[in-house]
Backbone atoms as SQL, in Angstrom:
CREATE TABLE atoms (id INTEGER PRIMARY KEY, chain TEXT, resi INTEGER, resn TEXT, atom TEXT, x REAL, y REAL, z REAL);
INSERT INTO atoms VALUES
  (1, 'A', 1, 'UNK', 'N', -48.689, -47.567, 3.334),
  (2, 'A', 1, 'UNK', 'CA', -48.500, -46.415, 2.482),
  (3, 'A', 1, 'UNK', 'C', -47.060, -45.909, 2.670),
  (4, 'A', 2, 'UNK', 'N', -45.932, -46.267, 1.804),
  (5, 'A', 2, 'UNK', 'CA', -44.599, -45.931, 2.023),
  (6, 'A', 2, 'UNK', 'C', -44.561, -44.792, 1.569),
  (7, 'A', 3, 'UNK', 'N', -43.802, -43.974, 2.286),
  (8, 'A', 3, 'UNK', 'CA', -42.962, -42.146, 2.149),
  (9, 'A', 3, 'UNK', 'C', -41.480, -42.364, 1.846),
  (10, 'A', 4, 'UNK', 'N', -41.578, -41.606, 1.110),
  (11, 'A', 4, 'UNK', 'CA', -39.884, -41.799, 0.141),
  (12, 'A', 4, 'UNK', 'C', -39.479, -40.013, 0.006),
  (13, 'A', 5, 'UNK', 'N', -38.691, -39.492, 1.151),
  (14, 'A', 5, 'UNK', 'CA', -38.029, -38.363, 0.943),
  (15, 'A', 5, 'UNK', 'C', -36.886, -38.844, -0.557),
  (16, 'A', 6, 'UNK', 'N', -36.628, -37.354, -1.267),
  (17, 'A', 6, 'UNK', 'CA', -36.148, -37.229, -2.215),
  (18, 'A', 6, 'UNK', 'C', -35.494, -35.981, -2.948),
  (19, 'A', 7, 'UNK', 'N', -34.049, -35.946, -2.746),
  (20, 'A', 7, 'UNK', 'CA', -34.154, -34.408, -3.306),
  (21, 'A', 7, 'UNK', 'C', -34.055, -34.681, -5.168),
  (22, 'A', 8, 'UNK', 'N', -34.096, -33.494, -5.764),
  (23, 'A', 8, 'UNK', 'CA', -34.376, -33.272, -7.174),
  (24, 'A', 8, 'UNK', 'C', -33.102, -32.414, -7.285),
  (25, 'A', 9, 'UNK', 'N', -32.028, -32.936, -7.973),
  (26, 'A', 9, 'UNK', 'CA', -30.865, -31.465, -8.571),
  (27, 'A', 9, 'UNK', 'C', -30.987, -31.108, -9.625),
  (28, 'A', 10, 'UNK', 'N', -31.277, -29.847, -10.244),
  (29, 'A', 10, 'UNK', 'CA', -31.435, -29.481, -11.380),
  (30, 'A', 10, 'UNK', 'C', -30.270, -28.770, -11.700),
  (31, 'A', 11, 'UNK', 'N', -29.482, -29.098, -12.170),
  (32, 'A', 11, 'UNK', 'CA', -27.930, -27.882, -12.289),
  (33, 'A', 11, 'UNK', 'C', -28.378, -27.613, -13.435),
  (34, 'A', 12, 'UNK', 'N', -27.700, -26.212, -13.409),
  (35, 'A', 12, 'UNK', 'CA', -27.331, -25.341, -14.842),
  (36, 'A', 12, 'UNK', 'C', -28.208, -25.379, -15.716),
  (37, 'A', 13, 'UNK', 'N', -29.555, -24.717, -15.221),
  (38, 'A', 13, 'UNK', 'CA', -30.615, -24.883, -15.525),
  (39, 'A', 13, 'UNK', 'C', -30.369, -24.626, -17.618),
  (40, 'A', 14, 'UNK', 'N', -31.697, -24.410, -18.199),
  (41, 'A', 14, 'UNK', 'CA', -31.234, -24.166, -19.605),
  (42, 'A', 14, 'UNK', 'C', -31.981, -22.881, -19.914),
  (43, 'A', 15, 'UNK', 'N', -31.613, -22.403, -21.004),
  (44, 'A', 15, 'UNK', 'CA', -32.255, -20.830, -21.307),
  (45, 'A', 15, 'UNK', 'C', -33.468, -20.777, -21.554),
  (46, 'A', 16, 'UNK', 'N', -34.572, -21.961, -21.709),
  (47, 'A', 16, 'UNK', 'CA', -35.687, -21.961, -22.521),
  (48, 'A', 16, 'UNK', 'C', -36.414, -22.778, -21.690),
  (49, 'A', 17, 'UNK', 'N', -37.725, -23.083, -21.533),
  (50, 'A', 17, 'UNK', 'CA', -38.264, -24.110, -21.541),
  (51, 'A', 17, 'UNK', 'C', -37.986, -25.623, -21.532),
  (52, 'A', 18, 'UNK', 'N', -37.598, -26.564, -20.996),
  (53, 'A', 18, 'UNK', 'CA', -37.133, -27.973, -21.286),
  (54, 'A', 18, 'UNK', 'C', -38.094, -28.585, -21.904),
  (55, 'A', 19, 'UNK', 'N', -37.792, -29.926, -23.144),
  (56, 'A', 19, 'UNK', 'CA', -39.083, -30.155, -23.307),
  (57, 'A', 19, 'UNK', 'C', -39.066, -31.491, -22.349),
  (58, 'A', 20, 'UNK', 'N', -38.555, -31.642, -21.782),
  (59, 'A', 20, 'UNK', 'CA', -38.499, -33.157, -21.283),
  (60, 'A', 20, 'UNK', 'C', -38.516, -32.013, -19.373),
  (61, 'A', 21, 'UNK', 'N', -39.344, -32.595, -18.703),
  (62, 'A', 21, 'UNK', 'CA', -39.464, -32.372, -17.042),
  (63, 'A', 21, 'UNK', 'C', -38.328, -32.868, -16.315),
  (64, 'A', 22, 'UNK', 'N', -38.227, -31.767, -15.642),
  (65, 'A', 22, 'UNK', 'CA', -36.699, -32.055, -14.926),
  (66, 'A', 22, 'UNK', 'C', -36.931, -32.975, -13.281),
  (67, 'A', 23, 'UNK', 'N', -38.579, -33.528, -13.257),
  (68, 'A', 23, 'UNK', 'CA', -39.125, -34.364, -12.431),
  (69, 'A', 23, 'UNK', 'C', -40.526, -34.388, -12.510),
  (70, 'A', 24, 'UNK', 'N', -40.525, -35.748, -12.863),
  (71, 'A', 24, 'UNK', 'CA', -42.088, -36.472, -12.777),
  (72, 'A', 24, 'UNK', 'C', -42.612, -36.900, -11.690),
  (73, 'A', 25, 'UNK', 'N', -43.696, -37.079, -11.071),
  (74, 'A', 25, 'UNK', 'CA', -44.472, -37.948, -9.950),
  (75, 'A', 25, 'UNK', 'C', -44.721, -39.200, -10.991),
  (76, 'A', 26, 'UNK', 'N', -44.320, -39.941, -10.625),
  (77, 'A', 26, 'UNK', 'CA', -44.338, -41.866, -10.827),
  (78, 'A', 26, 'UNK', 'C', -45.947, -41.816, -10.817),
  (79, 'A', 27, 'UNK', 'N', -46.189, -42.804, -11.655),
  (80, 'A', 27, 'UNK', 'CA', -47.853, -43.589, -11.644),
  (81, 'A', 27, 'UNK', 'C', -47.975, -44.093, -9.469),
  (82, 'A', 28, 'UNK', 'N', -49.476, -43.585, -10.207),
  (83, 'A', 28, 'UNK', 'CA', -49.724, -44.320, -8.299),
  (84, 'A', 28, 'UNK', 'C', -48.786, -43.508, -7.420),
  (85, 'A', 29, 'UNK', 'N', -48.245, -42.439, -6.958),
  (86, 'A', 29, 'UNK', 'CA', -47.714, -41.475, -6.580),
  (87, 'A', 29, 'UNK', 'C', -48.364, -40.249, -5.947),
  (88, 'A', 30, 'UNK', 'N', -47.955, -39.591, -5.267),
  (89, 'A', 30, 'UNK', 'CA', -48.556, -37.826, -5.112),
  (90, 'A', 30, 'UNK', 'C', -47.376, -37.726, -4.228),
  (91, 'A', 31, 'UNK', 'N', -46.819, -36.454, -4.829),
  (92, 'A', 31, 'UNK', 'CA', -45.671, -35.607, -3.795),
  (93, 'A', 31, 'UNK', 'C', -46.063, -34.392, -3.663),
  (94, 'A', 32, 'UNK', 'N', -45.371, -34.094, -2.378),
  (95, 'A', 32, 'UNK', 'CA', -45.214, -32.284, -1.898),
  (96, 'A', 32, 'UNK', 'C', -44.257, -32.020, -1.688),
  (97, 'A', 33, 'UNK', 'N', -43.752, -30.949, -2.392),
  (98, 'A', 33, 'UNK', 'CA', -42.446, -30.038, -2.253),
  (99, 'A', 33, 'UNK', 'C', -42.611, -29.888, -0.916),
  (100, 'A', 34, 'UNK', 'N', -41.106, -29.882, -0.327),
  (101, 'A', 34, 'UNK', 'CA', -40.974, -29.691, 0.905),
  (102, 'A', 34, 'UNK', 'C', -40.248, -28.641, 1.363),
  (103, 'A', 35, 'UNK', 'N', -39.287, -28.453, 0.209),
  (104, 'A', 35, 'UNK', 'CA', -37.627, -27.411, 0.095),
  (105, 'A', 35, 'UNK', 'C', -37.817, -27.160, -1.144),
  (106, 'A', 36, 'UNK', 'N', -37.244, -25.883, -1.423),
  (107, 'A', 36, 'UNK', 'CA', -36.321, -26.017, -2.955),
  (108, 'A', 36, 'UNK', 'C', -35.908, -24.570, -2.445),
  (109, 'A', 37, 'UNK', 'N', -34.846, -24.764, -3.404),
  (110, 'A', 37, 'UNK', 'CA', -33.801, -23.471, -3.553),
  (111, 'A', 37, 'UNK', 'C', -33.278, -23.520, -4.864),
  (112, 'A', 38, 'UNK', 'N', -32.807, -21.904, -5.039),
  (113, 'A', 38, 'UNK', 'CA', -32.472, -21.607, -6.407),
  (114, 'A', 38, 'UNK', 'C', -30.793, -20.813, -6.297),
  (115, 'A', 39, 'UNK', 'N', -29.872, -21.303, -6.808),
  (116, 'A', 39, 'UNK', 'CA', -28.789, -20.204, -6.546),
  (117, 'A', 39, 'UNK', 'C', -27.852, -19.944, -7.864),
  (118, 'A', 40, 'UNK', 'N', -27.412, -18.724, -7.961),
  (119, 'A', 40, 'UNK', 'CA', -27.031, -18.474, -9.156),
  (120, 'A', 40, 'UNK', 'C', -25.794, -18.858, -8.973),
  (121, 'A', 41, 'UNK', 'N', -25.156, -19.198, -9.815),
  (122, 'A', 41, 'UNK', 'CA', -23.877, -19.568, -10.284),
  (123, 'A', 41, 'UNK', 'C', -22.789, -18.732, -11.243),
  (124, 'A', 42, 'UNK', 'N', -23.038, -17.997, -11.470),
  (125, 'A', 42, 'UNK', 'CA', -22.962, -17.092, -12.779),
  (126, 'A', 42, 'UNK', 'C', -21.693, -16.194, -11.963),
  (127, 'A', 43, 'UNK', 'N', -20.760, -15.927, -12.783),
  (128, 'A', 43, 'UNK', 'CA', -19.592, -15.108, -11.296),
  (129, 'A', 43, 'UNK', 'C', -19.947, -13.787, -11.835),
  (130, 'A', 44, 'UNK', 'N', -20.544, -13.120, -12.791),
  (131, 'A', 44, 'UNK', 'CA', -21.244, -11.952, -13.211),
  (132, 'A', 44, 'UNK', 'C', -22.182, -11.420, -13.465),
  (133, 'A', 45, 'UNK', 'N', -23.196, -12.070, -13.391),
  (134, 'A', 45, 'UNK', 'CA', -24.210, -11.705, -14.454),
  (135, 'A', 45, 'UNK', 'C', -25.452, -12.278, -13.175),
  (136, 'A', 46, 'UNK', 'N', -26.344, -11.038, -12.682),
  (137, 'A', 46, 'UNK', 'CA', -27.678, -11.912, -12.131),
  (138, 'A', 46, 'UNK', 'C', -28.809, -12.465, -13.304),
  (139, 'A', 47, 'UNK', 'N', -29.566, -13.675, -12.571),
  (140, 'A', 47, 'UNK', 'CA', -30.087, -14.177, -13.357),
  (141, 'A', 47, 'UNK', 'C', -31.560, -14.644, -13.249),
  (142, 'A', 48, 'UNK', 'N', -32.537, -14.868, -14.039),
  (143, 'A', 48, 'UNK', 'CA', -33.959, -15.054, -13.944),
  (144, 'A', 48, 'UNK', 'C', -34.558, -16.675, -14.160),
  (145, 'A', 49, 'UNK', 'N', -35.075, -16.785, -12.969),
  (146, 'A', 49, 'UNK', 'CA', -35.728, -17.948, -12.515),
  (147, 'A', 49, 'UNK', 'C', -36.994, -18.239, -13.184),
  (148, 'A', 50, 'UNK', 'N', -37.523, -19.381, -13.959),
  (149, 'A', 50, 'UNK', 'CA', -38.888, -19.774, -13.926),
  (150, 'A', 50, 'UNK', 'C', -38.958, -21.058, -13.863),
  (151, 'A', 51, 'UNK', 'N', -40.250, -21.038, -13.391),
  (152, 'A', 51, 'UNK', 'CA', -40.684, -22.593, -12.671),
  (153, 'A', 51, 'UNK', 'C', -41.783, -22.823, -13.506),
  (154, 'A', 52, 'UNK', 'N', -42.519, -24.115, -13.532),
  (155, 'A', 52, 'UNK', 'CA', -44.115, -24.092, -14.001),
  (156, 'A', 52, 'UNK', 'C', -44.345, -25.845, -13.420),
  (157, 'A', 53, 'UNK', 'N', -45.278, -26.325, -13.372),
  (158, 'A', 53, 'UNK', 'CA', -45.887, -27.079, -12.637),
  (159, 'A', 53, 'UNK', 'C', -46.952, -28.092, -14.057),
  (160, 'A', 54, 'UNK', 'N', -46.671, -28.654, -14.649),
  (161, 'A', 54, 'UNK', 'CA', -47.638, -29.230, -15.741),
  (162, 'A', 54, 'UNK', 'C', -48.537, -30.518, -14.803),
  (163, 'A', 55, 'UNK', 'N', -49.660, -30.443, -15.531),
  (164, 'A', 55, 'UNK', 'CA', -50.630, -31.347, -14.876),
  (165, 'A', 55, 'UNK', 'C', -50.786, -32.741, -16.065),
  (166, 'A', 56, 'UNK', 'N', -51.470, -34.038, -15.240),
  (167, 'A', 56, 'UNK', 'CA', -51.805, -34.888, -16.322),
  (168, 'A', 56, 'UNK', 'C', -52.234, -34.126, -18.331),
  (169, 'A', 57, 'UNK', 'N', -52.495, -33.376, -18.594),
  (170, 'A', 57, 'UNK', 'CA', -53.451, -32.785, -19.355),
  (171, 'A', 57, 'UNK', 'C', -52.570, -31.735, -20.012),
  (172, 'A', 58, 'UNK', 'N', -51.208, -31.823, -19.202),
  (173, 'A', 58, 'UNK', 'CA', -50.262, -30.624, -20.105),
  (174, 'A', 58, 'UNK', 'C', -50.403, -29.531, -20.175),
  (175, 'A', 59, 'UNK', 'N', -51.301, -29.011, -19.064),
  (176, 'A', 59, 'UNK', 'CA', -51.542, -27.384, -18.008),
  (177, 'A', 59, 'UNK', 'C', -50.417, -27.574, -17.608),
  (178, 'A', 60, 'UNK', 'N', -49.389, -26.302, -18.185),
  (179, 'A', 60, 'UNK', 'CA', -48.736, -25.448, -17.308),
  (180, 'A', 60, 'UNK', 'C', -48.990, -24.479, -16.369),
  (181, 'A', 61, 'UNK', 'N', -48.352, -24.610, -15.292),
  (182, 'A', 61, 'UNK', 'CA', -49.117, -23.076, -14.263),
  (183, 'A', 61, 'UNK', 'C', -47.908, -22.666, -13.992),
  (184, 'A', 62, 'UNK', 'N', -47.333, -21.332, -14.019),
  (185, 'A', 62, 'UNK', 'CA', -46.269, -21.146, -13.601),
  (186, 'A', 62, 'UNK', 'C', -46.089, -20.362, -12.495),
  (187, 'A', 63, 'UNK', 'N', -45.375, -20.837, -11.639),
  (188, 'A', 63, 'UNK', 'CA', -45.450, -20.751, -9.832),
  (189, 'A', 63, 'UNK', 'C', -44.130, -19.560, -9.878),
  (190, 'A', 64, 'UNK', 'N', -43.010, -19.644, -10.702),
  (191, 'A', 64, 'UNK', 'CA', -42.116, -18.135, -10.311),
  (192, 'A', 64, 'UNK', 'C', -41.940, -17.991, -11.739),
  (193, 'A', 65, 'UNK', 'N', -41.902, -16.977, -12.122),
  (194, 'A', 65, 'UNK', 'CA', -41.872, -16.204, -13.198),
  (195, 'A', 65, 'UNK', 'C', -41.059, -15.256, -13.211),
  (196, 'A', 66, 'UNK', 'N', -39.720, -15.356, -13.807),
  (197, 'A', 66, 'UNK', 'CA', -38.780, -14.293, -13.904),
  (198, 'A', 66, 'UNK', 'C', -38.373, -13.910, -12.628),
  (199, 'A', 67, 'UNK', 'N', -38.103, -14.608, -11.638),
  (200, 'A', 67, 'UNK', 'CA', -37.352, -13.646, -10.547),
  (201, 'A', 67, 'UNK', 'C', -36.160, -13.514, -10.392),
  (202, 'A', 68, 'UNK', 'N', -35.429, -12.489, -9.874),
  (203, 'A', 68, 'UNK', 'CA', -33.796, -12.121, -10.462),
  (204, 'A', 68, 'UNK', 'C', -33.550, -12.738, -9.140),
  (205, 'A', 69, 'UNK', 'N', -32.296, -13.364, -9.555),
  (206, 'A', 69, 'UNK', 'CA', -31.732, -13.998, -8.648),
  (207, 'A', 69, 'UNK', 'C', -30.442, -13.521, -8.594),
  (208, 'A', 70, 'UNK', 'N', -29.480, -12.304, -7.815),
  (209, 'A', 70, 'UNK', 'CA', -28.289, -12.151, -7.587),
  (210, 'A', 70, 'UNK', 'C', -27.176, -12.922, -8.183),
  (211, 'A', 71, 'UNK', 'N', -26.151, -12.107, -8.782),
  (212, 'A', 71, 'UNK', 'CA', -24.569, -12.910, -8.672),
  (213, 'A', 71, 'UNK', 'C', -24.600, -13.271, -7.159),
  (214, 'A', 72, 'UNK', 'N', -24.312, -14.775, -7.134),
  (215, 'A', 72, 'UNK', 'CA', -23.815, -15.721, -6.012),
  (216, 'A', 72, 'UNK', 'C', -24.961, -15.751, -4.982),
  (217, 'A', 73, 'UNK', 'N', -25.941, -15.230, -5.364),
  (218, 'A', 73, 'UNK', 'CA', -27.101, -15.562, -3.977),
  (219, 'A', 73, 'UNK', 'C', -27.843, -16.591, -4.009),
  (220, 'A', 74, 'UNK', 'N', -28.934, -17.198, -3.539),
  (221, 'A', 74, 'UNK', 'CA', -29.797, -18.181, -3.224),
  (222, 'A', 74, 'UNK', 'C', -31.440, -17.885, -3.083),
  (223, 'A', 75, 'UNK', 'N', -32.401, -18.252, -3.675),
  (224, 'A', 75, 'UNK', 'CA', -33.527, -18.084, -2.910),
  (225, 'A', 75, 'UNK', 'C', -34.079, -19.309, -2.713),
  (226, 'A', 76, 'UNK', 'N', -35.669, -19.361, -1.909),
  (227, 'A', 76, 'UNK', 'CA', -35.446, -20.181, -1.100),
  (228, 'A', 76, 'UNK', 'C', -36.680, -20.763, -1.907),
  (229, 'A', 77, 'UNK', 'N', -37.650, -20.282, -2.878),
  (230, 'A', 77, 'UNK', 'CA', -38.651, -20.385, -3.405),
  (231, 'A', 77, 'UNK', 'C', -39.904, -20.354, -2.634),
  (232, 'A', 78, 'UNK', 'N', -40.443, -19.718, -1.901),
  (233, 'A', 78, 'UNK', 'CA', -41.548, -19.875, -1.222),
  (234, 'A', 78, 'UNK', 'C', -43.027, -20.670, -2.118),
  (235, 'A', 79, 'UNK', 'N', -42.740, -19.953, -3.251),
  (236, 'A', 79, 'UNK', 'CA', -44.276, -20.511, -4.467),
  (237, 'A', 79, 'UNK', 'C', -44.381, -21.813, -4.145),
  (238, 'A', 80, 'UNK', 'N', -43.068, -22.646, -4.513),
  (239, 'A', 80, 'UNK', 'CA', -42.855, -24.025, -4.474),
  (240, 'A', 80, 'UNK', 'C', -43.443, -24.888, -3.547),
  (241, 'A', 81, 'UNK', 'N', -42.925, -24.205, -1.897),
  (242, 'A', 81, 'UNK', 'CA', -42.961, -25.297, -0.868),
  (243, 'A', 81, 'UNK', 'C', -44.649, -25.601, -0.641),
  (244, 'A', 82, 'UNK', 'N', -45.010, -26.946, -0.435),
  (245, 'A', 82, 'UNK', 'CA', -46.151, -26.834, 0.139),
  (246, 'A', 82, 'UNK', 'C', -47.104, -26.999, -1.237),
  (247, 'A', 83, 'UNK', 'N', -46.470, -27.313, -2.409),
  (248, 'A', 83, 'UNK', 'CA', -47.639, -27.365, -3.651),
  (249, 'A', 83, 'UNK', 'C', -47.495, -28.687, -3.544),
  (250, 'A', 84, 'UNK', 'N', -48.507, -29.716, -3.324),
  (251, 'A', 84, 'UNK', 'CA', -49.199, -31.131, -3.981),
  (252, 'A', 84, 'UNK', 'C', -48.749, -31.621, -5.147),
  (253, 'A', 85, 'UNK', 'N', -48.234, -32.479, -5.881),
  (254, 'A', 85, 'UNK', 'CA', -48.400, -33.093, -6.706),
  (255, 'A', 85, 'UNK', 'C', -49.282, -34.720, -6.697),
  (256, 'A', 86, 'UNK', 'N', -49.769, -34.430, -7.955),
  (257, 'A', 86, 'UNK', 'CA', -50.363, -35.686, -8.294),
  (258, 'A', 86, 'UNK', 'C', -49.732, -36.484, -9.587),
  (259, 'A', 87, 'UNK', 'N', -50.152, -38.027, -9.441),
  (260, 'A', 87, 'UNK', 'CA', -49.548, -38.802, -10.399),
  (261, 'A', 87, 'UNK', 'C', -49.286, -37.929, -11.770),
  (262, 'A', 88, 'UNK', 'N', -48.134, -38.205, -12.148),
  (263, 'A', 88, 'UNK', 'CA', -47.603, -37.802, -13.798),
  (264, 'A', 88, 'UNK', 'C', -47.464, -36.234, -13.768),
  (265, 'A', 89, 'UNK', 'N', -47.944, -35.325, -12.403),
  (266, 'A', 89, 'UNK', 'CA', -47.530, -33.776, -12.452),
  (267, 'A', 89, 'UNK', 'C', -46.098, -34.017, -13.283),
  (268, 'A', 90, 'UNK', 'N', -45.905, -32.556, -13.358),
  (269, 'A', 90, 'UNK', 'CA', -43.771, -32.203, -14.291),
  (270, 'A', 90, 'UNK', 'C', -43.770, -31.135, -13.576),
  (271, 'A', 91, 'UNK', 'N', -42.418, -31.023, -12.934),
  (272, 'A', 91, 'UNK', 'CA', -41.834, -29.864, -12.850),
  (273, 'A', 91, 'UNK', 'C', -40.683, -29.442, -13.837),
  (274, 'A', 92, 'UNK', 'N', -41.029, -28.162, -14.514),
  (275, 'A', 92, 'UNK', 'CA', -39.794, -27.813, -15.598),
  (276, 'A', 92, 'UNK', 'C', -39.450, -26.494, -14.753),
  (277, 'A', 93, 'UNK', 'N', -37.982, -26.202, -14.913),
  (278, 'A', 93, 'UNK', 'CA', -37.302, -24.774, -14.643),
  (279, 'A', 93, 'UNK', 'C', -36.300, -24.352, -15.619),
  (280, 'A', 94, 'UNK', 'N', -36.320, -23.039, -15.509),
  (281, 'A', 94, 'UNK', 'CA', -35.506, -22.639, -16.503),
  (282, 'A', 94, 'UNK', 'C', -34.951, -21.036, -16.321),
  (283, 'A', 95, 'UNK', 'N', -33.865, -20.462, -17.175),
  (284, 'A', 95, 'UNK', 'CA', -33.160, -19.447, -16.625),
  (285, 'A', 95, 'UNK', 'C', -33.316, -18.538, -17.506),
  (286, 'A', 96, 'UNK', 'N', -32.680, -17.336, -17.652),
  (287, 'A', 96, 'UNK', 'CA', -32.930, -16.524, -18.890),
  (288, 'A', 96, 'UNK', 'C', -31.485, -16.572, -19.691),
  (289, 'A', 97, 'UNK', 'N', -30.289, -17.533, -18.970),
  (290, 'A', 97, 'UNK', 'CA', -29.498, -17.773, -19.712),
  (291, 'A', 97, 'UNK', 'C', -28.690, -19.343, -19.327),
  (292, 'A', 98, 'UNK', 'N', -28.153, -19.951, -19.980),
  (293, 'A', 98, 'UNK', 'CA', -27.804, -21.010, -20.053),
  (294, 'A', 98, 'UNK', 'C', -26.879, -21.457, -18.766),
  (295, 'A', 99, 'UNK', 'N', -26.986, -22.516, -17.662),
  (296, 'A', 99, 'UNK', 'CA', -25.400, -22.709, -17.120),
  (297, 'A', 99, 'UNK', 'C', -25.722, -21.515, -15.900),
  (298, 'A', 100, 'UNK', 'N', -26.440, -20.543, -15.595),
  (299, 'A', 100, 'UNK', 'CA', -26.424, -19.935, -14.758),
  (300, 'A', 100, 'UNK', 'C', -27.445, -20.138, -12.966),
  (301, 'A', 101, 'UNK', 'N', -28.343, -20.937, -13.170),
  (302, 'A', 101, 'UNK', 'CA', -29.224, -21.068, -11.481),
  (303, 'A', 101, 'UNK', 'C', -28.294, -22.884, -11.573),
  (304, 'A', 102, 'UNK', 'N', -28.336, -22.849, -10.748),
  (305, 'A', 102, 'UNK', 'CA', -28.810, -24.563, -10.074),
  (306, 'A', 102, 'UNK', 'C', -30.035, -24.733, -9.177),
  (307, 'A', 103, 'UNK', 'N', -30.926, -25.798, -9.104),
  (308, 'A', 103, 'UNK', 'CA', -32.379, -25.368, -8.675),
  (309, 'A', 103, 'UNK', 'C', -32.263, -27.317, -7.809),
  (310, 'A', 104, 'UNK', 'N', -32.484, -26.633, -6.535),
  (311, 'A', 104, 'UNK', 'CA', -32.256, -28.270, -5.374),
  (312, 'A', 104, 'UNK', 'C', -33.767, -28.236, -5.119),
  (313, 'A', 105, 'UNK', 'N', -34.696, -29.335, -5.462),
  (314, 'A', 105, 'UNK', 'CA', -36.029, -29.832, -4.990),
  (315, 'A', 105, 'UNK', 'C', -35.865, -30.562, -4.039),
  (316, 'A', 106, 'UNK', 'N', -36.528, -30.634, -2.820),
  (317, 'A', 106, 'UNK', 'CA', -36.643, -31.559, -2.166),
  (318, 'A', 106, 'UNK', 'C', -38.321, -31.757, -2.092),
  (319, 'A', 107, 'UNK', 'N', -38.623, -33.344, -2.514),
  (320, 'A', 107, 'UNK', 'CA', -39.634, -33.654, -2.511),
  (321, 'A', 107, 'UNK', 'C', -40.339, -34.745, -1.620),
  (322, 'A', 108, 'UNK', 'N', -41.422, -34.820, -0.753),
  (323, 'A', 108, 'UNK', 'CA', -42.084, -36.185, -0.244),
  (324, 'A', 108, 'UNK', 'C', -42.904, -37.017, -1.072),
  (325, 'A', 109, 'UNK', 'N', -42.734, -37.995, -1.450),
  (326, 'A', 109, 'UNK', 'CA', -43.585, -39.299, -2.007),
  (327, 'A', 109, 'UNK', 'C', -44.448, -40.291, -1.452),
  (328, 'A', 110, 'UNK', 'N', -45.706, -39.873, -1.626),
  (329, 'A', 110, 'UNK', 'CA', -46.305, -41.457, -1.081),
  (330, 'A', 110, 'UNK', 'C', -47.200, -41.952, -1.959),
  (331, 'A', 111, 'UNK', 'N', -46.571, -43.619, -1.794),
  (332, 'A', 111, 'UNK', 'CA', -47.456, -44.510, -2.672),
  (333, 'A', 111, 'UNK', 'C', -48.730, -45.227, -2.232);
């Protein structure tokens, strides 16, 4: 049963919803967030975080919802760490404005 650490970079997240997942679990797969962090980038303006978690079946659940994230700060995502994925899960994130979070996943894989 091979384990494949992996981080996920999501820069400059987008203002909306993505329709495409900014990371899939592979067929025959299951990962657990291990890390993630969120940090704004923005040299003015704080900015709002959302996450959501889609299942085989295209259930969204959304794990952070709007949280303000400081000019130039970081959070660390607590919702995130420690959630399961199963084959074909999505993780999508997104900001309340364009170019402003960068969002670092670090994920475990086993096949």
């Amino acid at each position: 049963m091979p384990i494949v650490d992996t981080t996920v970079p999501i820069e400059q997240l987008p203002a909306s919803l993505p329709g495409s997942a900014d990371y899939t679990v592979a067929a025959s797969t299951t990962a657990k967030i291990v890390h993630a962090v969120a940090t704004n980038i923005h040299a003015s303006n704080s900015a709002l975080l959302t996450v959501t978690i889609a299942d085989a079946g295209g259930d969204d659940s959304v794990y952070i919802d709007a949280k303000a994230i400081p000019v130039g700060k970081s959070y660390l995502c607590p919702e995130l760490v420690g959630q399961n994925l199963k084959s074909t899960d999505e993780i999508k994130a997104f900001s309340d404005a364009t170019s402003q979070i960068n969002l670092r996943i670090s994920i475990r894989e086993t096949t």
